[in-house]
N, C-alpha and C positions, 0 to 999 in steps of 0.2 A: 504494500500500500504506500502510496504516494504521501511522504509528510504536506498538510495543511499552514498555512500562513494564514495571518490576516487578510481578512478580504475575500478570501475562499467564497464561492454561493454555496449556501445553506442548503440541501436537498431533502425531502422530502419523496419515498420512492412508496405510491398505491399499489398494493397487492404484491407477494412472493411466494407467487405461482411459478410455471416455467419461465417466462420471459421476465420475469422480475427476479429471479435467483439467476438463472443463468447470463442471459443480457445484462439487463439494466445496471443491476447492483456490482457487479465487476468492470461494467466500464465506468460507471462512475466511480470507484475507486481507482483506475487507472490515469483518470484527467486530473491532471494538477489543476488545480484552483476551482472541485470541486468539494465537496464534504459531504459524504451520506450521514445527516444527522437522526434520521426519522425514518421507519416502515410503516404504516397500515397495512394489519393482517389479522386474519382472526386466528391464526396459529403462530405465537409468540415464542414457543418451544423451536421451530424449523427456522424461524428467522435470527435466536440466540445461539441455536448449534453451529452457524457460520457465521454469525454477529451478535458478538457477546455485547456489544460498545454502545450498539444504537438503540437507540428508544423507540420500541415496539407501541404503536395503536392500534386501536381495536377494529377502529374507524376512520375513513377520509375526515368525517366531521370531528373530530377529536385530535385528530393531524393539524390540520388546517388554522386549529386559533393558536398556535405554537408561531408567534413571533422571531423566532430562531429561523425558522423555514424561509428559504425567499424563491426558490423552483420546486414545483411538484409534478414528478412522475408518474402519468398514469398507465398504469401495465394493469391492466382488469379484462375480464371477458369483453367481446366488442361493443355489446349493448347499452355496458356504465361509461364506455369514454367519455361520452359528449355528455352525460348529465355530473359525472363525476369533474370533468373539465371544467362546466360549469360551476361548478360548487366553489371547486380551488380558485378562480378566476375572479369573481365575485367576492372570496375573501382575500384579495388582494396578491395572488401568488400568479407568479410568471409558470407557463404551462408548458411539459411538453406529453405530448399523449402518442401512445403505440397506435400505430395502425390497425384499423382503418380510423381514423379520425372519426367518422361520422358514421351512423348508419344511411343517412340518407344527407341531401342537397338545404333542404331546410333545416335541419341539426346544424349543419356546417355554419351555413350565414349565421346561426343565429351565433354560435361559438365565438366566430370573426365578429360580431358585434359587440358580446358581453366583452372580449377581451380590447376592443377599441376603447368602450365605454371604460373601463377598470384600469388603461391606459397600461395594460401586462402585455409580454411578451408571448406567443401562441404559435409553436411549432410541432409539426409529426417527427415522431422518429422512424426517420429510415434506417437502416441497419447493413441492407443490400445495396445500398446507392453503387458502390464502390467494386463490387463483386464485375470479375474479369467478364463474367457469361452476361451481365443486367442488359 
């Protein structure tokens, strides 16, 4: 793991399912001038047997009033992104949410607007961009 400085973003990573243990949570340990402070999981046990350090929730909403946090990861089944993005977004945290962003065209706009209004930052993570075959 990458030692921390001041200044580090604060993260915040939803759900440590597959894409949240395997993905998310090791590449944000490998970027300097990030910090996994925060999981929401409802299995607190899976996410202290390879992160004894970070402070497990229970819930997004329980996450999210943690003033420590300033990006939250949403890695959730696809149907809670957009209302889950929503939530983060709305309590003032910069977003970045797994694919598919949306389930539909009007989820999306509407995302792109709370996150204009909230004046946050609103990115997908691609993971594949980079892949020799994409």
């Amino acid at each position: 793991m990458i030692e921390e400085g001041a200044g580090a973003i604060r993260v915040g990573l939803v759900g440590y399912g597959f894409a949240g243990q395997i993905f998310h949570a090791p590449l944000i340990q490998a970027v300097r001038g990030l910090s996994l402070v925060a999981i929401a999981s409802s299995n607190a046990g899976k996410v202290h047997a390879d992160l004894p350090a970070v402070t497990v929730h229970e819930t997004l909403g329980a996450m999210i009033t943690d003033d420590d946090i300033d990006l939250v990861i949403v890695a959730t089944p696809n149907e809670t992104h957009a209302p889950l993005s929503r939530l983060a977004l709305q309590a003032g945290k910069h977003v970045v949410v797994d694919k598919p962003f949306a389930l539909d065209l009007d989820e999306a706009r509407d995302l792109l607007r709370v996150a204009e209004q909230a004046n946050r930052n609103l990115w997908v993570f691609h993971n594949r961009r980079w892949d020799s075959d994409y």
